[in-house]
Every structure is written in structure tokens, then in C-alpha cells.
C-alpha angles and dihedrals in degrees: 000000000000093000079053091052105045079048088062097046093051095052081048086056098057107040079060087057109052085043087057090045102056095035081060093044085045088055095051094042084047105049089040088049095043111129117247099239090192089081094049120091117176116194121229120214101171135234097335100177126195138224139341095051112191100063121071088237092064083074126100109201093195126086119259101196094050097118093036105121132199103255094223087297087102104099123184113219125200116236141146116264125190121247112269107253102171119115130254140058110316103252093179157309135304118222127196112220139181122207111202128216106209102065090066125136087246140021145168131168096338102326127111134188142194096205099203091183153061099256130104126249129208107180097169086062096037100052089042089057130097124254116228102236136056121223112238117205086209138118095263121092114272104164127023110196113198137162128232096191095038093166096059108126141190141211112299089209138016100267129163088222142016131221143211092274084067115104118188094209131053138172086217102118087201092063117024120064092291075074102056089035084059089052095053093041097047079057105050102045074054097072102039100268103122108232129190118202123197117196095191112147097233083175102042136128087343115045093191111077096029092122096045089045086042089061094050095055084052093051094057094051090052095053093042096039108030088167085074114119108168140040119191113194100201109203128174104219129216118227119183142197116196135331095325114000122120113206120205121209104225133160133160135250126188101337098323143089108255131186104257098229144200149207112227111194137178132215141189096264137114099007112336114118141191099027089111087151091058096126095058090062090046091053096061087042096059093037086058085042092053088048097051086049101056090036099041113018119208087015093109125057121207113309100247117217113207128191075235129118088204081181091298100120080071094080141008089242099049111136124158113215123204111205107197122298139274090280087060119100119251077236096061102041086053089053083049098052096049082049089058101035080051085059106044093051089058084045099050093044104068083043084079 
């Protein structure tokens, strides 16, 4: 009985062993394998709902581009930053990315494309098509420019990290996306184009719903104002790299540090229902794609084309525009905005 005994505590021993053994061998495989998240960037297109649109139930708070990658366009550019001075508890770096153009899926004459569905494009023919509708320098509406996430916010300076005191969100109009919707408004009633601009807090003080309270505010223009052609949703978009780090799109025209920025389009793929006019909107967008590109070269990052509705199925001229991300500059994102307000004057004006 005892020799039976001693026989079982020795197999006991070493079966700990061997478990102590390979526990040890796992950590080691583990920490030598482990990926390097400073080369992962995620992309962060926020809060894109599905159908149905008008119900706050029809809206997804959770992002629906956080696993897209950057397919080797992202590029990293040297630069000086200033020392972080805000107060608070460093949270995590700032990077400074560049997302090139030209490596899109598809690309003609100075249009390129991240074609996120199954649909085929075909951008010569599109781009060679009529819009439906005709752009009138009158006093009656022709573009209304609202913003689903108003309270989106940038960087108030130009910092290498960010800390715990940072909120990417603020009721401040001078510095969320009310702020870059009055620059291109401001640009476009300039130069004859009458532009309404509407400063309701779709996201505030509730996230959930924005894009179900957004449609409504649409739908009332619409019906107030039925000259309006054109309705411009103006985001800020997050990127991130690791675990904590924030990038900001950044790239420079003439001189200055401008907002890289994107068109963000829907289509009727996956789905998504009852957006049967999709490629009307698409037209105008790669037409304004096409325009960025031949004014400010590198400024737009690939149009990205999303199975989405994103309230576009409301009009013909619906695009939705991301200026930077949450890592941009307030500054940058303003130089961004008179770019594109720049653009879409010399657009709009051969739409007459």
C-alpha cells in the first residue's frame, strides 16, 4: 500500500512539473510573438447606422470602419511637434500620418476610390454623366450643411501627446464641427451660392439616435426650403495606433498644415435597402473628389464607399465629408475647411 502511495506522489510531482514547465515555455512564445501595435492603425468612422433611418433604434453606436487598415498608403512624416503643456496625466501619443491617394483600389483622372463593397464601379461613366439637378445663384437655399456629430472637436494646440484632461467632444461652437460648417459656409454664400447652415446638437446631450434626430432636421429643410439641392454632412473623423495612441492626418498645401480630409458615401449594397438613387449622390461626390484633387493635391484621402445609408437616401446631393481626426488641430481642420469650401465654389459653379 505505501509503495502504491509514494508511486502516486511521484506521478503528482511530475505532472506539476511538466505544467510548470510549459506555463513557463507559453509565457516566453507569447511575449517573443507578440504583434508590434505601433504599426496598427484602425480607422474610426463613428456611429454609421443602418436601415431603417427614422427610429433611434435604427442607430449602431459602435463604429463600422474599426478593423479597416491602411493597406501600406499610410505614410508616417517627420515633423516638429510642440511639447505637450495641457494638464493632466499623459494618456498617450500623438502621430502624425499621412494617408496617401494613389494606392487606392481604384482610380481614374484624379479620382481615387476604397470600394468597401461588392458593387461595380464604373468612375469614367460616372463622372461623364449629368447630375439631375442644376445650381441657382439666387435668393433662394441651394445647399444646407449640417452636422450629425456637432459636438466633434479637435486639438486646441499643436502637442506630441494628449492626456487624460482631452475630450474629444465639446459644446464650444468655436471649436467642434458648428466651427468648420461656418467656414464653408461662410465660402460658399460668398460667392453667391445660398447656403443654410443648422447648428443642432444631433449628439448632445444623448450619442445614440444622432443619426435618426439628424434625418429629421433634413427633412424639415427639405420641406421649408424644396430649392435645396444639396446637403453637405461635415464629420471629424478618430484614427488610432495601438493600444492609445491617437494619429492625426495631416499634409501640407501650399506652405500650411492642412486636415487631410474624406468622402464618405453610401450605396444600395449588403443591407441596406431603399437607396435605389445612390449613384446620384456618388456622382457629385466624385466629381468633388476629382476637384480637391486638381486644386489641392494629397488633401483628400480615398473616397471611401461604404454598404451605409449615413441619410443620404434623403436627397440626390447628399455627401458626408470627414475633416481630419480628433488628433488634428482646430487650426488645421479650419485651413481644411476654406480648401474645401474653395472646391466646392469652383464645383458648384459649373453645376449652373
Amino acid at each position: 500500500m505505501r509503495k502504491k502511495t509514494g508511486l502516486a506522489r511521484l506521478i503528482c510531482v511530475f505532472f506539476v512539473c511538466l505544467l510548470l514547465l510549459g506555463y513557463n515555455f507559453y509565457g516566453r512564445f507569447l511575449k517573443n510573438t507578440q504583434i508590434n501595435t505601433e504599426e496598427t492603425v484602425s480607422f474610426d468612422i463613428e456611429e454609421y447606422d443602418s436601415e431603417p433611418l427614422y427610429t433611434d433604434s435604427a442607430v449602431n453606436a459602435q463604429s463600422e470602419e474599426t478593423t479597416a487598415k491602411p493597406d501600406n498608403n499610410s505614410q508616417s512624416k517627420t515633423e516638429t511637434s510642440v511639447t505637450a503643456s495641457a494638464s493632466g496625466n499623459v494618456k498617450g501619443k500623438i502621430v502624425s500620418r499621412y494617408i496617401s491617394p494613389y494606392n487606392a483600389g481604384l482610380s481614374y483622372n484624379n479620382v481615387y476610390v476604397k470600394n468597401s463593397t461588392e458593387l461595380k464601379l464604373d468612375i469614367k461613366k460616372l463622372l461623364s454623366s449629368q447630375l439631375e439637378f442644376k445650381i441657382k445663384k439666387s435668393d433662394s437655399p441651394q445647399v444646407l450643411i449640417m452636422h450629425t456629430h456637432t459636438t466633434e472637436t479637435y486639438m486646441t494646440e499643436d502637442t506630441d501627446c494628449y492626456t487624460d484632461a482631452y475630450s474629444s467632444r465639446t459644446r464650444d461652437k468655436e471649436k467642434n464641427m458648428v466651427s468648420v460648417g461656418n467656414i464653408v459656409t461662410k465660402k460658399l454664400n460668398e460667392a453667391g451660392i445660398k447656403t443654410l447652415h443648422d447648428t443642432t446638437e444631433h449628439d448632445y446631450p444623448k450619442y445614440t439616435g444622432s443619426y435618426g434626430r439628424a434625418a429629421k432636421t433634413i427633412n424639415s429643410y427639405l420641406k421649408k426650403y424644396p430649392s435645396i439641392k444639396i446637403v453637405l454632412d461635415l464629420h471629424r473623423d478618430a484614427v488610432t495606433s495601438g493600444e492609445s495612441d491617437k494619429v492625426k492626418l495631416v499634409t501640407e498645401i501650399e506652405g500650411k498644415k492642412a486636415a487631410q480630409v474624406m468622402l464618405v458615401m453610401g450605396s444600395q449594397s449588403g443591407s441596406v435597402t431603399n437607396f435605389p438613387n445612390w449613384q446620384e449622390n456618388l456622382k457629385l461626390a466624385l466629381k468633388l473628389q476629382q476637384m480637391l484633387e486638381t486644386k489641392y493635391p494629397t488633401l483628400a484621402r480615398p473616397l471611401s464607399l461604404m454598404s451605409k445609408n449615413y441619410n443620404q437616401s434623403l436627397t440626390t446631393g447628399s455627401l458626408l465629408i470627414e475633416f481630419g481626426t480628433d488628433a488634428n488641430t482646430v487650426e488645421e481642420a479650419h485651413y481644411s475647411a476654406e480648401l474645401v469650401g474653395d472646391a466646392l465654389v469652383s464645383l458648384l459653379n459649373t453645376l449652373t
